[in-house]
C-alpha positions in Angstrom: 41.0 15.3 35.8 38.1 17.0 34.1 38.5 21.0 34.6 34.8 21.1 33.8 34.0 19.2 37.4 32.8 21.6 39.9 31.0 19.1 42.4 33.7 19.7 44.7 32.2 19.7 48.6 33.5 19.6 52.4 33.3 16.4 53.4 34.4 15.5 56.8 37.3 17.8 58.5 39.8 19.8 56.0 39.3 17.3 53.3 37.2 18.8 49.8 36.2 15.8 47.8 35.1 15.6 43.9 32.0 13.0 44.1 32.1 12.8 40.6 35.8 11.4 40.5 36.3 10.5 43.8 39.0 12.9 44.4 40.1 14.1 47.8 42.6 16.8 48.6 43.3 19.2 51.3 41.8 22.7 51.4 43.2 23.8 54.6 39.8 24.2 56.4 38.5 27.0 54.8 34.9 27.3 52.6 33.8 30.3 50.5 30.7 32.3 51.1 28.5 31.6 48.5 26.9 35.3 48.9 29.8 37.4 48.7 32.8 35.1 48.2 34.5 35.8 51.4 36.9 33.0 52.6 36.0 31.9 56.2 36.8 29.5 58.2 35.6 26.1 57.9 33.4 26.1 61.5 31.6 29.3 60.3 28.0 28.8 60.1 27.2 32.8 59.1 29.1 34.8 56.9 30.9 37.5 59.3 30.9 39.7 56.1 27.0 39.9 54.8 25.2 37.4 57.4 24.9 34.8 55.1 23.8 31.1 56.7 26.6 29.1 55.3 25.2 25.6 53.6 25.6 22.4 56.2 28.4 20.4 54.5 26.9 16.7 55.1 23.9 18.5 53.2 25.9 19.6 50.4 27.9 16.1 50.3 24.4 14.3 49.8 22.5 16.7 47.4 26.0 16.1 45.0 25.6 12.2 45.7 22.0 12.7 44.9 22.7 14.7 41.1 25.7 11.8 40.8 23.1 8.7 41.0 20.0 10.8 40.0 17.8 9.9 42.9 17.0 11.9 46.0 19.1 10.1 49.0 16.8 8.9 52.0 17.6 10.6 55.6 17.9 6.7 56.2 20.1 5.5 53.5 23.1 8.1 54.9 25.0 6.1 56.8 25.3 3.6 54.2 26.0 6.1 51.6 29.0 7.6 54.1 30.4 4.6 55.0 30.0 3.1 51.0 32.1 6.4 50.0 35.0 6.2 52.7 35.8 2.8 51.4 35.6 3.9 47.7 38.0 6.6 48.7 40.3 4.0 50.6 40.1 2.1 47.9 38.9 -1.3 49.6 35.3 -1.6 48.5 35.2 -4.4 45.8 37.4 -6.8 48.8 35.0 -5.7 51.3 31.9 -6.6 48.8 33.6 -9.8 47.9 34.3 -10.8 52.0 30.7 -9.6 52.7 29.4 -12.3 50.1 31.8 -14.9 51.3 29.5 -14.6 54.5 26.7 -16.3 52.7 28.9 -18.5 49.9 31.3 -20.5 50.9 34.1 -20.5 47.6 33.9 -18.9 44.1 36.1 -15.8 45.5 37.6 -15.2 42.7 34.6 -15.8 40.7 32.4 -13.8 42.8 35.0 -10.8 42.1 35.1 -10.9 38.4 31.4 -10.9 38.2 31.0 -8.2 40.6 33.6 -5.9 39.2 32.1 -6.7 35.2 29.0 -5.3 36.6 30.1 -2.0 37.1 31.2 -1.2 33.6 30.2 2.0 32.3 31.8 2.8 29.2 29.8 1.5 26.1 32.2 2.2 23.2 31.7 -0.3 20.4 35.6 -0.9 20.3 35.2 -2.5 23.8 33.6 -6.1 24.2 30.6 -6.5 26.1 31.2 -8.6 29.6 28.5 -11.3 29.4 29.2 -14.4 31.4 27.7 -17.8 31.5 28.6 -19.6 34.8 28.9 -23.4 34.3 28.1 -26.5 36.8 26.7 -29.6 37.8 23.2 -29.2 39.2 23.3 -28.3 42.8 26.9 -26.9 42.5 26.3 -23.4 43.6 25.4 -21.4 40.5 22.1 -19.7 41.7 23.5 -19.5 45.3 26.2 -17.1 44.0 24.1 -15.3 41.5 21.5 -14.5 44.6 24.2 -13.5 46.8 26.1 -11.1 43.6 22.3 -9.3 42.8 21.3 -8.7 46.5 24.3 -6.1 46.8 23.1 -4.7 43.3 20.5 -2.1 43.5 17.3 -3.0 42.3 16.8 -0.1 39.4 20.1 -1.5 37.9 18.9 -5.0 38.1 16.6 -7.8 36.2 16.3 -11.4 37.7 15.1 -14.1 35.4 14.6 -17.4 36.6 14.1 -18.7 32.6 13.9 -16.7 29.5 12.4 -17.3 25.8 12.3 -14.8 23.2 8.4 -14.1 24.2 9.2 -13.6 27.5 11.8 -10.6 26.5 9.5 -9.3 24.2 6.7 -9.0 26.1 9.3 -7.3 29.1 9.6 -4.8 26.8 6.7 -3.5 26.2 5.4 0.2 26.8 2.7 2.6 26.0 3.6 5.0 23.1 2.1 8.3 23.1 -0.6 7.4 20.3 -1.6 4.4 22.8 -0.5 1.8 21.3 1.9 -1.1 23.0 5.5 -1.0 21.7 9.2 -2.5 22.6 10.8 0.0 24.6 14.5 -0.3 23.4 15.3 1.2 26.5 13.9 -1.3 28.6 17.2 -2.9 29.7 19.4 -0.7 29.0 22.3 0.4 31.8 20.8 -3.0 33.8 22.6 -6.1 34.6 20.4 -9.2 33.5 20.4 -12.2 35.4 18.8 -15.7 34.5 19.6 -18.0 37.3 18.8 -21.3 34.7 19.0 -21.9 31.0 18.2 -25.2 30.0 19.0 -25.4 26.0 19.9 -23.3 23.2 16.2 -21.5 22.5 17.2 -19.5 25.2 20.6 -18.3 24.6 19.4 -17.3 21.4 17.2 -14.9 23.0 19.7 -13.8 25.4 21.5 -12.2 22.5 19.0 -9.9 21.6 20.3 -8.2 25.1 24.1 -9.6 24.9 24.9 -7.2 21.9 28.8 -5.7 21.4 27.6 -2.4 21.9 25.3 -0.2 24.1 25.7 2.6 21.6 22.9 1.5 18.8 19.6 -0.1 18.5 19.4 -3.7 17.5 16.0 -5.2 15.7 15.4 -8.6 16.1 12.4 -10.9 14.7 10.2 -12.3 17.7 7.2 -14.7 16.5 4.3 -13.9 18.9 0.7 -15.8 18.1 2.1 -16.7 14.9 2.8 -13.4 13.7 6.7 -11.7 13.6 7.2 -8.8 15.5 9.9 -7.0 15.9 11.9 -6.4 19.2 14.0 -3.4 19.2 16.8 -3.1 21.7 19.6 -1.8 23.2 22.0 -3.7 24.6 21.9 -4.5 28.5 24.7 -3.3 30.5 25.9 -7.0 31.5 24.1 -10.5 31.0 24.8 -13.1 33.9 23.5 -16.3 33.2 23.7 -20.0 34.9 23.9 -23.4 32.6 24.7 -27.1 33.7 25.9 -27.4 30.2 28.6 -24.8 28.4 27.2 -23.0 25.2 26.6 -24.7 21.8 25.0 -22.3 20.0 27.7 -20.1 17.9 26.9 -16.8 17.6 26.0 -17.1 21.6 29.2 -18.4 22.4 30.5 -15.1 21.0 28.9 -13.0 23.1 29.2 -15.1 26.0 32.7 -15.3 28.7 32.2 -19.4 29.8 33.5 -19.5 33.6 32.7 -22.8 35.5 31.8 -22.8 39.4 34.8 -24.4 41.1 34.3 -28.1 42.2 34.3 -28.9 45.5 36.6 -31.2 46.6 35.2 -33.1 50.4 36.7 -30.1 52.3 35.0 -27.6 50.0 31.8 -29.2 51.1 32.3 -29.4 55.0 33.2 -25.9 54.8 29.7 -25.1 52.5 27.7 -27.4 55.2 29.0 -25.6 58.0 28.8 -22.0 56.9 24.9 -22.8 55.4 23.9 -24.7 58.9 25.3 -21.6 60.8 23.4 -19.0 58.4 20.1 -21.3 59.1 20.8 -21.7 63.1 21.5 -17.6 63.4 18.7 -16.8 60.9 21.1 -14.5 59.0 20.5 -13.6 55.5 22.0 -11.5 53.1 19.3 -9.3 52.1 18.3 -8.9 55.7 22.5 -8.1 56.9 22.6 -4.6 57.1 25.7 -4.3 55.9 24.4 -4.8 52.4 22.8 -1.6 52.2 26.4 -0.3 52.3 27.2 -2.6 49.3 24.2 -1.4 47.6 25.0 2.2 48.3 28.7 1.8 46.7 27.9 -0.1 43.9 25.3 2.7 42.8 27.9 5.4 43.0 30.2 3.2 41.0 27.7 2.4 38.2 26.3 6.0 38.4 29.6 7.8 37.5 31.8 8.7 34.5 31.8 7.0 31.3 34.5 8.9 29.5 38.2 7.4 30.4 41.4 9.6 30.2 43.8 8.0 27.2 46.0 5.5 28.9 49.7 6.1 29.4 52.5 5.0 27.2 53.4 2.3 29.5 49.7 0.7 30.0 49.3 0.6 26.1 52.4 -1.1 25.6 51.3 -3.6 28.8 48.3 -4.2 26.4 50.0 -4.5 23.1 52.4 -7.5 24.8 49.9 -9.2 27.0 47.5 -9.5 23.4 50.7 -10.8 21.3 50.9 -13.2 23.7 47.1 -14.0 23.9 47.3 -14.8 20.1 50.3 -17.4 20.5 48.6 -19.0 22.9 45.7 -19.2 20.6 43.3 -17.1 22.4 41.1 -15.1 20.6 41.3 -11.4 19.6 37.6 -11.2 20.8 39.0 -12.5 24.3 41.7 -9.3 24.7 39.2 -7.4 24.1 36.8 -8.6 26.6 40.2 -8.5 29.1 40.6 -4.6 28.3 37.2 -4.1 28.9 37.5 -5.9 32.1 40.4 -3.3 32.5 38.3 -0.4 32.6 36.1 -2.0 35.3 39.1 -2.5 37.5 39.8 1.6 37.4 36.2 1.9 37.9 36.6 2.0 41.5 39.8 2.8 41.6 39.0 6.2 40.3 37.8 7.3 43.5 40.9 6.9 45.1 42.8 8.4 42.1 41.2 11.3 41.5 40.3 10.4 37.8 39.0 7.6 35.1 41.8 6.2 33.8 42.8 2.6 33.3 46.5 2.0 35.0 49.1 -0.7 34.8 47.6 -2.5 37.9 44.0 -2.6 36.1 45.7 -4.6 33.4 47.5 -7.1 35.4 43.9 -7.2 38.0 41.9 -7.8 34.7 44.6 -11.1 33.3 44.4 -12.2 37.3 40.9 -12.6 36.8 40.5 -14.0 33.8 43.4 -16.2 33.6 41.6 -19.3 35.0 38.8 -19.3 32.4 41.1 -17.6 29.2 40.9 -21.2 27.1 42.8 -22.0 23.7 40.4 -21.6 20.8 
């Protein structure tokens, strides 16, 4: 726990809770006046010492939620933000986000979770491998139908939807005014944002997806972009995640590095009875999910999580020897080094929400064996 976190607030009975590590601990209903420092009584409105008109708690709990995701919170959006942060602190959240897609896409559970959960990341150390996924199917399989689902519960100023991409088309996404006028890339265009292109049809555009898919979120990358028949240059940092969809797996190298190849499962005849029914009762009840308004409450969580803390406490003893064993056999299996990294970075994204519950960013021995759960079905001998 960070001694240098003071965001501590009432929230909710005798319970004081840190919003910016999700801790929550007993005070034994009692608050301080802010005046005079007299300790009253937690249903004191005045101070009985100097008259002083004590702060409303639910007021206090939103104006630290608001310096957390640096955004003033709507009157409206307050339920959702209440309900987002009692799951967080239970611990549930990601399941209940995974179960509220499943209400709109029949399958992919477990693919739905890792994509969700690699979204939150928030520490951008060069060490750690960026989690970029490309999901591979047949045409019609499901791979925009997920990918729709995934971003409606992803707030929109943490988001980019692509339906193709070339390198033009980034650079010219990138543009801004400079203060002398002229039209520049912004490197900070896409930065913190999950970028999703729901097709890519051949190798010209994977290319241009790793201007954006870089190992690191720390530096600035130049790339060449030709635009009119003149090079330009496109200066970037990398994007928080990339998600993209392909009928075909990569074959373009240095993409392929970048890039976590996960398939959408196939659907045997039950798979499909149970897709028909579920999208024929959707269309008979009208019922979307950007209209279900229990996606404002997915929206809400996910914004605390990929608002919060990027520094993570050193792991125990125990969880770096977990890691040290579960990469030596990685590498006799075959599987890459790149790949262990990608699983610990996957690691951290597990204690992402977890943190809430724990009281502090660390990544534990149940992050580890979350991240291999995962990952296992798509870890493939190189």
């Amino acid at each position: 726990m960070h001694r240098e976190d003071e965001a501590l607030h009432n929230f909710g009975g005798d319970r004081v809770v840190d919003l910016q590590r999700g801790e929550s601990r007993s005070n034994r209903s009692t608050v301080m006046c802010p005046k005079c420092r007299l300790v009253l009584s937690a249903e004191a409105v005045f101070c009985r010492e100097c008259g002083f008109k004590l702060p409303d708690k639910t007021d206090q709990l939103f104006k630290s939620l608001s310096e957390r995701i640096k955004r003033p919170i709507l009157k409206s959006e307050r339920e959702a933000f209440t309900l987002a942060l009692e799951m967080l602190e239970r611990g549930d959240f990601i399941t209940w986000c995974v179960d509220h897609i499943n209400k709109y896409h029949a399958g992919d559970t477990t693919l739905a979770r890792l994509l969700l959960v690699s979204a939150l990341r928030v520490s951008f150390h060069s060490s750690s491998a960026l989690l970029h996924y490309s999901v591979t199917g047949a045409s019609g399989s499901g791979k925009s139908d997920l990918y729709e689902k995934i971003c409606a519960i992803i707030p929109s100023n943490h988001l980019e939807v692509m339906t193709s991409v070339t390198p033009q088309v980034l650079y010219y996404a990138t543009l801004s005014e400079s203060n002398d006028g002229q039209r520049v890339t912004n490197p900070e265009a896409f930065s913190g944002k999950v970028i999703v292109v729901t097709e890519i049809n051949d190798s010209r555009s994977f290319s241009a997806l790793k201007a954006f898919a870089e190992q690191s979120e720390i530096s600035t990358f130049t790339h060449k972009v030709t635009i009119g028949g003149t090079a330009k240059d496109l200066i970037v940092r990398g994007a928080r995640a990339v998600f993209c969809a392909s009928v075909m797996p990569i074959n373009d190298e240095q993409a392929a590095n970048r890039f976590i190849d996960v398939s959408i499962s196939k659907s045997d005849m039950q798979a499909k009875v149970d897709k028909a029914a579920l999208a024929c009762s959707n269309v008979l009840n009208e019922a979307t999910i950007e209209t279900d308004p229990q996606s404002d409450i997915a929206k809400a969580g996910v914004e605390l999580l990929m608002s919060g803390d990027s520094e993570f406490e050193e792991p125990t003893e125990e969880v770096k020897q977990l890691v040290k064993d579960t990469s030596a056999a990685m590498t006799v299996r075959g599987i890459s080094l790149r790949k262990v990294k990608q699983l610990y970075s996957l690691a951290q994204c597990c204690a992402v929400e977890k943190s809430w519950r724990r009281g502090e960013l660390r990544v534990e021995v149940e992050d580890v064996k979350e991240a291999c759960e995962l990952l296992k079905p798509w870890l493939v001998v190189e």
